[in-house]
C-alpha positions as a Markdown table, in Angstrom:
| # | Residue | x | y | z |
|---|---|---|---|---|
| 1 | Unk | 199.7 | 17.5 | 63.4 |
| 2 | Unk | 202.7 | 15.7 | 65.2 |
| 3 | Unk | 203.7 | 12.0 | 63.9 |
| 4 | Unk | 203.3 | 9.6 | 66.6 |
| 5 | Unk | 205.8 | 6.9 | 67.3 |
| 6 | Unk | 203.6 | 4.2 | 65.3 |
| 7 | Unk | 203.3 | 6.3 | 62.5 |
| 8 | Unk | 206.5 | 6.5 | 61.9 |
| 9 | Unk | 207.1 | 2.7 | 62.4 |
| 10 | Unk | 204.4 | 2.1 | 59.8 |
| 11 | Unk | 206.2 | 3.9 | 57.7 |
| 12 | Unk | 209.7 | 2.4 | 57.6 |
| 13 | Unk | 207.9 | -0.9 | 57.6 |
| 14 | Unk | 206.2 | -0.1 | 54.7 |
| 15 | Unk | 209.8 | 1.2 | 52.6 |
| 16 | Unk | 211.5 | -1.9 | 53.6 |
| 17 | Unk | 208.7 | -4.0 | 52.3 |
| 18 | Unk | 208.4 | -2.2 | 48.9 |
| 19 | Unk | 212.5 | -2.5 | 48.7 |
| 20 | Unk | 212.3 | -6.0 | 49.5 |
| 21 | Unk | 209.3 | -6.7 | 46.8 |
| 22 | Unk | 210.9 | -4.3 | 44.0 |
| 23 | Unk | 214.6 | -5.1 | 44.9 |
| 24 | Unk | 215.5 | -3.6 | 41.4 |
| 25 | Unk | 213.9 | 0.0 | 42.6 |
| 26 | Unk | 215.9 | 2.6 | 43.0 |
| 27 | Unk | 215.5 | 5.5 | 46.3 |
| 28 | Unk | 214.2 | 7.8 | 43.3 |
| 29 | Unk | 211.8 | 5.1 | 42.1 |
| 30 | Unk | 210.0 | 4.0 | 45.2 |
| 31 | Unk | 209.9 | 8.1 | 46.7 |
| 32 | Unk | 207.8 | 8.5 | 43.4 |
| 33 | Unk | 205.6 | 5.5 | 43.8 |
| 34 | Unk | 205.1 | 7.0 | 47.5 |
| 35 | Unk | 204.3 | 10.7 | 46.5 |
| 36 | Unk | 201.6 | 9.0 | 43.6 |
| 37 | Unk | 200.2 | 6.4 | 46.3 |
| 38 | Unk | 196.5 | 7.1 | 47.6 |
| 39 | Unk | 197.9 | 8.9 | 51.2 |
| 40 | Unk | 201.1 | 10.1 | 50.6 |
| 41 | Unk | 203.5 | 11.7 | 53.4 |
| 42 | Unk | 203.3 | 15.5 | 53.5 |
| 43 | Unk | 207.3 | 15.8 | 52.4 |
| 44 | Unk | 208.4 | 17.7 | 49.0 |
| 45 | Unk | 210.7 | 15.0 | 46.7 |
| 46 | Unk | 213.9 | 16.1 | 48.2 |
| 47 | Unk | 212.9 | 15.5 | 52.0 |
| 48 | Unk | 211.3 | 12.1 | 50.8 |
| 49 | Unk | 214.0 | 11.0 | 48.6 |
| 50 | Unk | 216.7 | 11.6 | 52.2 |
| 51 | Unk | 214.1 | 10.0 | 54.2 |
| 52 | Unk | 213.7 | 6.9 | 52.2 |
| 53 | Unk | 217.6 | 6.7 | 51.8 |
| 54 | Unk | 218.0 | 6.4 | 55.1 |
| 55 | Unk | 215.8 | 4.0 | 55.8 |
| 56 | Unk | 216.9 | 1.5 | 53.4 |
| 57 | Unk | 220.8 | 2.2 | 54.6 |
| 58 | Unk | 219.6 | 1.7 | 58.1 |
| 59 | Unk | 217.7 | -1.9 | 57.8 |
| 60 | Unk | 215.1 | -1.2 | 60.8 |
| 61 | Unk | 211.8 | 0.3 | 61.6 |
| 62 | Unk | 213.3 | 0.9 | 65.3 |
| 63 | Unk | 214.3 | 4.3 | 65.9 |
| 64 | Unk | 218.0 | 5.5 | 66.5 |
| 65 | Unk | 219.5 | 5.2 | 70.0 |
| 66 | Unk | 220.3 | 9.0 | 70.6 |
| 67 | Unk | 222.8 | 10.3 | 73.3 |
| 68 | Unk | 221.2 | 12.1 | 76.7 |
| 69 | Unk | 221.3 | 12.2 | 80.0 |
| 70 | Unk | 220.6 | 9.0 | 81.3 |
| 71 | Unk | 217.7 | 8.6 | 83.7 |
| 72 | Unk | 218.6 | 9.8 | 87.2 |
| 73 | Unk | 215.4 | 10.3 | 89.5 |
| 74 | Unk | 212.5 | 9.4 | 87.9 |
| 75 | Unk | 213.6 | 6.0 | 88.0 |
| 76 | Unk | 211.3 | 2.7 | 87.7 |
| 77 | Unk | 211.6 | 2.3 | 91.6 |
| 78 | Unk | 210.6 | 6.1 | 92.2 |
| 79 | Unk | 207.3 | 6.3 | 90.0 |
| 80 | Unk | 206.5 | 3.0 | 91.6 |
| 81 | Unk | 207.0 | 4.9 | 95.1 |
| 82 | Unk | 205.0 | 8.1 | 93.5 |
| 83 | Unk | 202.0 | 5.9 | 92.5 |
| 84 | Unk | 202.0 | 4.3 | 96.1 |
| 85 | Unk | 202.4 | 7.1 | 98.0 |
| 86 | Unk | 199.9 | 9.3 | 96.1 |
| 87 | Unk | 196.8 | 7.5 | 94.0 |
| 88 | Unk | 193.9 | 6.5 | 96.0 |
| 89 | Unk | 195.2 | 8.1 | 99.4 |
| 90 | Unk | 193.1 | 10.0 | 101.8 |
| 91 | Unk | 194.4 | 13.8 | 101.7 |
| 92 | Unk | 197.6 | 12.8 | 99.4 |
| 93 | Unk | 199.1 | 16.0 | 98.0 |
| 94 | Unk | 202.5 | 16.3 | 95.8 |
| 95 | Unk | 204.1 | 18.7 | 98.7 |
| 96 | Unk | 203.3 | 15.5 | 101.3 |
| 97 | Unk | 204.6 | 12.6 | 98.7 |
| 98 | Unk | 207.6 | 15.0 | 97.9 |
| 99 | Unk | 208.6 | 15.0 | 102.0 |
| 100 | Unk | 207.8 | 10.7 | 102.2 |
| 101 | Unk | 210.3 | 10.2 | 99.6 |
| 102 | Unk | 212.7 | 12.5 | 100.6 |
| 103 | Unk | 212.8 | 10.7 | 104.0 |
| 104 | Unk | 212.8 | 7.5 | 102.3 |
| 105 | Unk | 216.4 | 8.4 | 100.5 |
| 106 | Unk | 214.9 | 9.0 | 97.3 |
| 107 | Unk | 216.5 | 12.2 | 95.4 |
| 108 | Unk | 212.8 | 14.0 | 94.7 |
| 109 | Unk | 211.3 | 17.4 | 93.9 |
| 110 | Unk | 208.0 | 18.4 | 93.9 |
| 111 | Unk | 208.7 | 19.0 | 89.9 |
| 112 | Unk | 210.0 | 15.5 | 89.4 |
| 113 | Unk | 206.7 | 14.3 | 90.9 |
| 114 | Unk | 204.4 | 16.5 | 89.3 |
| 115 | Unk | 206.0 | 14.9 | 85.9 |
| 116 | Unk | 205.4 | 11.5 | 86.8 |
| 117 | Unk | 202.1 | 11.8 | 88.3 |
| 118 | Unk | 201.3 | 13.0 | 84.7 |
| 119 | Unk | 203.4 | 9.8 | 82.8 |
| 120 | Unk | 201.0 | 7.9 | 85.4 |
| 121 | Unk | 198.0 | 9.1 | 83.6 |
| 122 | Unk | 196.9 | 10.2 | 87.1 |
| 123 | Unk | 193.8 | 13.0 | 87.0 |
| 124 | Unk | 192.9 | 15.2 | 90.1 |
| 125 | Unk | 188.8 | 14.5 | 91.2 |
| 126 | Unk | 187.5 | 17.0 | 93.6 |
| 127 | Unk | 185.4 | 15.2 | 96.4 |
| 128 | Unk | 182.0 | 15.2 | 95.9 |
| 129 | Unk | 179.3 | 16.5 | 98.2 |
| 130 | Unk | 177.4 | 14.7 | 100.3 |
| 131 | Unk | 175.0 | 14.3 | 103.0 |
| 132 | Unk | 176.4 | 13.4 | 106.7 |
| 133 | Unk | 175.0 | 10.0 | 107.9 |
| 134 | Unk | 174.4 | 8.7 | 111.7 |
| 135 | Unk | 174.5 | 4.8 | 112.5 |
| 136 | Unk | 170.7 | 5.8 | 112.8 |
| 137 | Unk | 170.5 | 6.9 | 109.5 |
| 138 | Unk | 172.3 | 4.4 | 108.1 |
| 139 | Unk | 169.9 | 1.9 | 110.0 |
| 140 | Unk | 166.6 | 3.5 | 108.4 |
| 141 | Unk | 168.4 | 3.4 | 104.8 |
| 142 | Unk | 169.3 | 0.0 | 105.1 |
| 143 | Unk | 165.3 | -0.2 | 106.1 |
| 144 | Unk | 163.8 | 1.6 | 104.0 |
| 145 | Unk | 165.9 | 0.2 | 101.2 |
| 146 | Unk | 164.4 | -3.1 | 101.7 |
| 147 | Unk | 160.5 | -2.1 | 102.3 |
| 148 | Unk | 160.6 | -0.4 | 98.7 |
| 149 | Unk | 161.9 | -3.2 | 96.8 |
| 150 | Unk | 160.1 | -5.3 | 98.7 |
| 151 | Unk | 156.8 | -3.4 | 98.1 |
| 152 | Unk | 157.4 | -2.1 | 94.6 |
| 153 | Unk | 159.5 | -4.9 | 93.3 |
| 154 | Unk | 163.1 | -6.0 | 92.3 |
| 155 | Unk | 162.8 | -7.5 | 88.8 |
| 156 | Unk | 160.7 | -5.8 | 86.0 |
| 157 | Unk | 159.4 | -9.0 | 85.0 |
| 158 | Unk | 158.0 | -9.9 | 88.5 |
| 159 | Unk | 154.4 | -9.4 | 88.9 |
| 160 | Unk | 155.6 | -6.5 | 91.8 |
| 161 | Unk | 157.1 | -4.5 | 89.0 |
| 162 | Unk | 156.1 | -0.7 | 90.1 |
| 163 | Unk | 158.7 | 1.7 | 89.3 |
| 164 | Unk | 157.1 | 2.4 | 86.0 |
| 165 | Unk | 154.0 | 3.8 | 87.7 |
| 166 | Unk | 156.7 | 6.1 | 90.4 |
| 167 | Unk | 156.5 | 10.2 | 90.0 |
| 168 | Unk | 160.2 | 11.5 | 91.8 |
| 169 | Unk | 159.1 | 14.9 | 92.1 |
| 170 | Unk | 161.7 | 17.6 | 93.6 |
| 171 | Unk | 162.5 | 21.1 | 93.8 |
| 172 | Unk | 165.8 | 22.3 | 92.3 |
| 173 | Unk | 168.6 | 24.3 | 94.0 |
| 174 | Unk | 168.6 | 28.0 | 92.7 |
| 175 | Unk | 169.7 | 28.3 | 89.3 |
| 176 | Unk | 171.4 | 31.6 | 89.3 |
| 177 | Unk | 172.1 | 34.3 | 86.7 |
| 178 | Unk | 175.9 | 34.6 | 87.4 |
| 179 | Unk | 178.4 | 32.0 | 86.7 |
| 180 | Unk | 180.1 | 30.0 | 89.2 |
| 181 | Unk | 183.2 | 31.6 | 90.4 |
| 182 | Unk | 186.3 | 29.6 | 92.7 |
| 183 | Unk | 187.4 | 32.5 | 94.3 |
| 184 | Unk | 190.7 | 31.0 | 95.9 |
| 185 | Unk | 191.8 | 31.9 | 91.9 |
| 186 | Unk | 190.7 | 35.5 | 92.3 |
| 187 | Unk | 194.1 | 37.7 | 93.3 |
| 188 | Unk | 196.4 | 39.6 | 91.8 |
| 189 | Unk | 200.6 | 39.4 | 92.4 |
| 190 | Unk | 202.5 | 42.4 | 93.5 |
| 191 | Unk | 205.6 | 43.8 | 95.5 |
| 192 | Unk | 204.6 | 43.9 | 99.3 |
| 193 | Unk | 203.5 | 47.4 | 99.9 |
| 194 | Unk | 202.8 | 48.3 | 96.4 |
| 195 | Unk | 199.9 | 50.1 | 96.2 |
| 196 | Unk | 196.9 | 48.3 | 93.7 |
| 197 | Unk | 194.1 | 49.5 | 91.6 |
| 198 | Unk | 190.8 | 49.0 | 93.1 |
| 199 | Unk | 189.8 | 47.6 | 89.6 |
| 200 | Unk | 192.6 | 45.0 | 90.1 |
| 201 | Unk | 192.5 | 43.9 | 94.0 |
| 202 | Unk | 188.3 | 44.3 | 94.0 |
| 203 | Unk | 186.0 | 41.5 | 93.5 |
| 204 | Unk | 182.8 | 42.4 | 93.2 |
| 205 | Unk | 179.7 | 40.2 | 93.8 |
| 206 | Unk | 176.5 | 39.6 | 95.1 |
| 207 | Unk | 175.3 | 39.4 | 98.5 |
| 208 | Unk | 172.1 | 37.7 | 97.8 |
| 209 | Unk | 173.1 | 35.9 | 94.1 |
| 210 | Unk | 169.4 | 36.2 | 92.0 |
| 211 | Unk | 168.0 | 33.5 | 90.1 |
| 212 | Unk | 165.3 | 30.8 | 89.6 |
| 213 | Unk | 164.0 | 28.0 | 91.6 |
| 214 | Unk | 162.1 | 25.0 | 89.6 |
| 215 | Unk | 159.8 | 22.2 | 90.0 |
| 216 | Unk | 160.4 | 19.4 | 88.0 |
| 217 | Unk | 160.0 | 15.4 | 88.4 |
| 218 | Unk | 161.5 | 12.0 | 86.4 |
| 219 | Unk | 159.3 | 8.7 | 85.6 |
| 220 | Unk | 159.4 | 6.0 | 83.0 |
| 221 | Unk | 157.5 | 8.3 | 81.1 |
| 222 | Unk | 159.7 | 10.7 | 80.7 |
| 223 | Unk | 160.9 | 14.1 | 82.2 |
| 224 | Unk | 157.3 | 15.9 | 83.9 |
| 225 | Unk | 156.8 | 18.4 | 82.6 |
| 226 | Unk | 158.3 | 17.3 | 79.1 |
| 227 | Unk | 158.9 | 20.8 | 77.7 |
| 228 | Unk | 160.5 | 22.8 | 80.8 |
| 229 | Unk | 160.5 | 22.3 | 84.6 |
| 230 | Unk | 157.7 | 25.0 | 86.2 |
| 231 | Unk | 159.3 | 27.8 | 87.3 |
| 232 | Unk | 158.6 | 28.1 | 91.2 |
| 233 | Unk | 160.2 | 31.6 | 91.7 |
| 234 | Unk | 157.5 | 33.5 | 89.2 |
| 235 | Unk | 154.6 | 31.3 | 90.7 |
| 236 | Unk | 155.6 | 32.3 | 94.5 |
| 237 | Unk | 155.8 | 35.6 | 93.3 |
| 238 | Unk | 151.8 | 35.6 | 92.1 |
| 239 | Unk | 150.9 | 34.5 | 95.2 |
| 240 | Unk | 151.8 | 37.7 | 96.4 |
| 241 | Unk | 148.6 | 39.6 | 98.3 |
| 242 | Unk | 148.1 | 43.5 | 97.6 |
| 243 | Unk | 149.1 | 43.6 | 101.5 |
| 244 | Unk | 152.2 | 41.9 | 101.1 |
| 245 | Unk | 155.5 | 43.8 | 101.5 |
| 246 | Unk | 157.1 | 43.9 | 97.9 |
| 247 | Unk | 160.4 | 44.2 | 99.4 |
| 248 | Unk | 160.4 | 40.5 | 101.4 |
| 249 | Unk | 160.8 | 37.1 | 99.1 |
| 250 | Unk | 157.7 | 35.0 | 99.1 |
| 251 | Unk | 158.7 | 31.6 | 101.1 |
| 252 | Unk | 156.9 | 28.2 | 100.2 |
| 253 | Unk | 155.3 | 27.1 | 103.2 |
| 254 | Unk | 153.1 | 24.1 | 103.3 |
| 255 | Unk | 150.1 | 26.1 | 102.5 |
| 256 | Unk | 151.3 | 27.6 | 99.6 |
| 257 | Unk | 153.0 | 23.9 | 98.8 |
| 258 | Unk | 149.4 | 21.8 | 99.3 |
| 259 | Unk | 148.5 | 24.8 | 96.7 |
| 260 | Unk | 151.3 | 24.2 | 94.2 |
| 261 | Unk | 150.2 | 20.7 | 94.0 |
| 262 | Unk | 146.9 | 21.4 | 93.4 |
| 263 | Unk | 147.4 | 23.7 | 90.7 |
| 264 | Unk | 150.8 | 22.9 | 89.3 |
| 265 | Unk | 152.2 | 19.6 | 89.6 |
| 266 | Unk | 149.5 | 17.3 | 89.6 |
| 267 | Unk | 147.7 | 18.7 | 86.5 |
| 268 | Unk | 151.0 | 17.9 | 84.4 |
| 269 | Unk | 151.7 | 14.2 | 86.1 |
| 270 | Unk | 148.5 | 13.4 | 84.9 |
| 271 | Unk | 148.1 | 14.6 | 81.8 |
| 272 | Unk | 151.7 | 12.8 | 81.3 |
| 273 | Unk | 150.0 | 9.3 | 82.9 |
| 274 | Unk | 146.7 | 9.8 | 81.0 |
| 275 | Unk | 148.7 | 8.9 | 77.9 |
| 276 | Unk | 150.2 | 5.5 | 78.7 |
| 277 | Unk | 146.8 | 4.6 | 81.1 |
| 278 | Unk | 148.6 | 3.8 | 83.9 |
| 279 | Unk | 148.0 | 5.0 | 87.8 |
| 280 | Unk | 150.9 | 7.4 | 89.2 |
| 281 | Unk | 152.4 | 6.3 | 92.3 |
| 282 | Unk | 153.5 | 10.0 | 93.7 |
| 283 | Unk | 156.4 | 10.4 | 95.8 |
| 284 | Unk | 158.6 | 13.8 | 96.5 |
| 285 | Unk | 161.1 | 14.9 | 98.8 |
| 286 | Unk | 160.8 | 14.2 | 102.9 |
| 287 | Unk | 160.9 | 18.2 | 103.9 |
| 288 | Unk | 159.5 | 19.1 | 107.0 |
| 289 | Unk | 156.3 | 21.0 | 104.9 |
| 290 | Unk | 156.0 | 17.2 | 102.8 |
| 291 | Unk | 155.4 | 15.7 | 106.1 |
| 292 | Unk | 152.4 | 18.4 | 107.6 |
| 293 | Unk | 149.1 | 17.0 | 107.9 |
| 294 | Unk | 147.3 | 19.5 | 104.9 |
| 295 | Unk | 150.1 | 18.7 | 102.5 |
| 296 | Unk | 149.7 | 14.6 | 103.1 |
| 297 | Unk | 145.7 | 15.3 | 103.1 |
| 298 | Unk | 146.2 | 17.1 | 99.8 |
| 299 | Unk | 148.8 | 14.2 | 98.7 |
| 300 | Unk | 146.2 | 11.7 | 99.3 |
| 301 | Unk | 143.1 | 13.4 | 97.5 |
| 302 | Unk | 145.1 | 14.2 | 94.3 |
| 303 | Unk | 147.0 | 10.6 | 94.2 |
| 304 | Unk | 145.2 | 7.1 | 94.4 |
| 305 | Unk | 148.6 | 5.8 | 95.6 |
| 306 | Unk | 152.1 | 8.0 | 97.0 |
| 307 | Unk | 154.9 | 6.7 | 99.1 |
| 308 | Unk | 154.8 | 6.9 | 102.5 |
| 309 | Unk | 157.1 | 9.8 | 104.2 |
| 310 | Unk | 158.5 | 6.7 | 106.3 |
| 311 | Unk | 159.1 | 4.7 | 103.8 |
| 312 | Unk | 160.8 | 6.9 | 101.3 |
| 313 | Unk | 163.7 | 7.7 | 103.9 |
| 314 | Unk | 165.1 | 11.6 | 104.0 |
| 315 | Unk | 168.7 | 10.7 | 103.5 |
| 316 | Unk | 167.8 | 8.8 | 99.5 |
| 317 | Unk | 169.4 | 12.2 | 97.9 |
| 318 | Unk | 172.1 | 9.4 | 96.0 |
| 319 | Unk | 168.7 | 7.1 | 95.4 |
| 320 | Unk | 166.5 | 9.2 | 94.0 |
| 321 | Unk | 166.9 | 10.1 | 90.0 |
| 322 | Unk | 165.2 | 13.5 | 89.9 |
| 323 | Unk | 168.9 | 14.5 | 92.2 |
| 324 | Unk | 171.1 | 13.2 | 89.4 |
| 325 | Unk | 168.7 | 15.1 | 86.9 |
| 326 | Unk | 169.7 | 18.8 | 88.9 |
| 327 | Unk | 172.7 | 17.8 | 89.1 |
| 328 | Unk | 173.7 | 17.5 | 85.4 |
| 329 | Unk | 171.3 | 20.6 | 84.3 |
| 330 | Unk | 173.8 | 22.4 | 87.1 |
| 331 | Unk | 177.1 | 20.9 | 85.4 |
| 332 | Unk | 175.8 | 21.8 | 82.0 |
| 333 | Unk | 174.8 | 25.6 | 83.3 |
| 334 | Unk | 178.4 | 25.7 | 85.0 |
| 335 | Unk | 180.3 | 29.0 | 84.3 |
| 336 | Unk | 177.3 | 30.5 | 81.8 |
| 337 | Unk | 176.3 | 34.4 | 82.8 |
| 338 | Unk | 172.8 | 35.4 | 81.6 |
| 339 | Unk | 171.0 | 38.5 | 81.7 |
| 340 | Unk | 167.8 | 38.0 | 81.9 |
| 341 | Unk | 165.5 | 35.3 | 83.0 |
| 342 | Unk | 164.4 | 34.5 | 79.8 |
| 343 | Unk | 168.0 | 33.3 | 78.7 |
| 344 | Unk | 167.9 | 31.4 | 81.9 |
| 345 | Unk | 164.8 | 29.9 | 81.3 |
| 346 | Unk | 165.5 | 28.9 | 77.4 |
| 347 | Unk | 169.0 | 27.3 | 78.8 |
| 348 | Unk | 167.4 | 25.0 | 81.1 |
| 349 | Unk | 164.5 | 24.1 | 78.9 |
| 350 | Unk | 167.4 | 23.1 | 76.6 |
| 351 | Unk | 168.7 | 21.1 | 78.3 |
| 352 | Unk | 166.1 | 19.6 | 80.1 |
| 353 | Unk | 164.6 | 18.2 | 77.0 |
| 354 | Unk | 167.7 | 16.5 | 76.2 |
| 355 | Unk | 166.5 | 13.8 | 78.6 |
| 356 | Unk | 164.9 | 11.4 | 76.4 |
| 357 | Unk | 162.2 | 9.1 | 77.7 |
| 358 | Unk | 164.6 | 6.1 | 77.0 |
| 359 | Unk | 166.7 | 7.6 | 79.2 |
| 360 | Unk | 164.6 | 8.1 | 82.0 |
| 361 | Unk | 163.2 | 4.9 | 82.0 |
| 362 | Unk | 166.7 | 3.3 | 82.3 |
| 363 | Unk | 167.4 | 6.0 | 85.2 |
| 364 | Unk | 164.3 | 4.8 | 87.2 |
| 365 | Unk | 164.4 | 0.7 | 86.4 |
| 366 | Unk | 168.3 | 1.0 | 87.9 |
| 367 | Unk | 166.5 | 2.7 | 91.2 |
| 368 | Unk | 166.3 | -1.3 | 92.6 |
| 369 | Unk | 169.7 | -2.3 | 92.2 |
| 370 | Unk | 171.0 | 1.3 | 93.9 |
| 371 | Unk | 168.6 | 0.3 | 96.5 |
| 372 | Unk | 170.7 | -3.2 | 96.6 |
| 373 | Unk | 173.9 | -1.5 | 96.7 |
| 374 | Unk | 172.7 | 0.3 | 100.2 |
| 375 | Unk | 171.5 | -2.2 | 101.6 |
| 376 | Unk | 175.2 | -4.1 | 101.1 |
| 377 | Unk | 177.1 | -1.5 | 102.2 |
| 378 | Unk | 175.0 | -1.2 | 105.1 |
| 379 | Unk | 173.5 | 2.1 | 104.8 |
| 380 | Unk | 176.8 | 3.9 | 103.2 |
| 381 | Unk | 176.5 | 6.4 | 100.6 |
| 382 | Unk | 176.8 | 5.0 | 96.7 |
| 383 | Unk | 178.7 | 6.8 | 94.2 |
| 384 | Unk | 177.3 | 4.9 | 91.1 |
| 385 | Unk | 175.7 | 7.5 | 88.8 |
């Protein structure tokens, strides 16, 4: 383990003082009384005895000015420059704030650069997804934003107070059974013409990547279901008919959806709500098959109370909790291979239970203030997670 800088200060300090205390103690004496204290330094009694010699002749805790080459390019003036040029700028790149300083006078490289971007503590963050937004859609967030806090209230201890009651219910993206791969790192180096093994210059993968789609939802109860999220892909393919083609994917269409709820999801928010005796508000996402008459009829005679398709506006993907829930199960699944759907299966339930009902009832009583946060920025995306 390396001695920091403090360390070693902490150390001198400490000699001097003990000289100064003991000023009869000899070198010998007080690299003893250091080797028998409590946390002694990891030296043999030779190495001690120089260190503590030259401590005592020197008189400081400072360390010794040493000869070197002066500092030349990476100058106070140029990392100043560096962290202009490069932190917090739109498409900023060390090759394009290596060219601005160069045309500035400043005697730069894209090495010299590199090392003071990382004596800046700077860290590269990849740009997150997200959807595209109109001024129309920004119009009906800023609108919808409003109508749900003003219909299911702002403060928990106002008499409005409804998010407790609120069922976010979503599908997830496909979980799939490979890892992820960034394939602008997959290559090989060779001469130009040199011939390569296929083993070597061959990446093989999927076409059509297999895996698992789930159901799952978020309230101030908790995670619904609490064990595991359903797994949508095995229950699509038991609605398959003796007709059917075996070859062709089962697709979820509103039928089959009006169906799901029936059978699925409504059965475990309720036996969740039966609990705590309170009345769920259902609300899931604004797809096309959400909005179909026979899905809303079948919304309306298995809920007492939902949210309205126009109310709970299509582009609320950085609103809604049950997103931010798929999105960390995704992180935490990131660059794991399994091989069969079981392992899949137990991974996810792993980590979906993870998700305390603490937690989720913080996640859903900060829904408000994101809606707040919309509404001042006029409709534009937040990044607060």
């Amino acid at each position: 383990m390396s001695i920091t800088y403090n360390d070693r200060k902490n150390f001198r300090s400490f000699v001097l003082n003990l000289k100064s205390l003991n000023s009869t103690w000899s070198v010998g004496r007080i690299a003893r009384f250091i080797q028998n204290s409590d946390n002694p330094p990891h030296l043999k009694y030779t190495s001690l005895y120089k260190c503590v010699s030259r401590i005592l002749k020197r008189e400081t805790i400072n360390d010794k000015k040493r000869s070197g080459r002066p500092v030349t390019v990476t100058t106070s003036e140029f990392r100043k420059n560096v962290d202009k040029c490069i932190r917090l700028k739109k498409n900023a790149s060390i090759r394009k704030t290596d060219a601005i300083l160069k045309r500035q006078g400043f005697t730069s490289s894209e090495t010299s650069i590199y090392r003071t971007v990382k004596a800046l503590n700077l860290k590269w963050y990849k740009k997150r997804k997200s959807q595209k937004l109109s001024d129309i859609d920004k119009k009906n967030r800023v609108k919808c934003a409003k109508t749900l806090r003003s219909k299911l209230g702002i403060s928990k201890n106002s008499n409005k107070w409804r998010w407790n009651r609120i069922v976010n219910c979503d599908f997830s993206d496909l979980f799939t059974f490979q890892g992820f791969q960034n394939k602008k790192n997959d290559g090989v180096w060779a001469r130009e013409g040199e011939e390569i093994e296929a083993g070597l210059i061959n990446a093989q993968t999927e076409k059509f990547q297999k895996g698992i789609l789930f159901w799952g939802a978020i309230s101030s109860q908790g995670l619904i279901p609490s064990r595991a999220p359903i797994n949508v892909t095995q229950w699509l393919e038991q609605q398959r008919t003796p007709c059917d083609d075996k070859r062709k994917r089962v697709y979820l269409t509103s039928q089959l959806y009006a169906k799901f709820l029936t059978e699925k999801a409504a059965p475990a928010i309720k036996t969740v709500f039966r609990k705590c005796k309170l009345n769920p508000i259902f609300h899931d996402d604004q797809d096309q098959k959400q909005r179909t008459i026979l899905v809303r009829d079948t919304v309306a005679a298995l809920f007492s109370e939902h949210i309205e398709p126009a109310d709970g506006d299509a582009k609320f993907a950085d609103v809604w909790r049950i997103e931010n829930v798929w999105g960390a199960l995704k992180e935490k699944l990131r660059g794991k291979v399994f091989a069969t759907v079981l392992e899949l299966e137990k991974e996810v339930e792993k980590e979906w239970r993870n998700f305390s009902k603490e937690k989720c009832e913080k996640m859903m009583d900060e829904i408000p203030y994101r809606l707040q946060l919309i509404i001042d920025n006029n409709g534009e995306h937040i990044h607060k997670y």
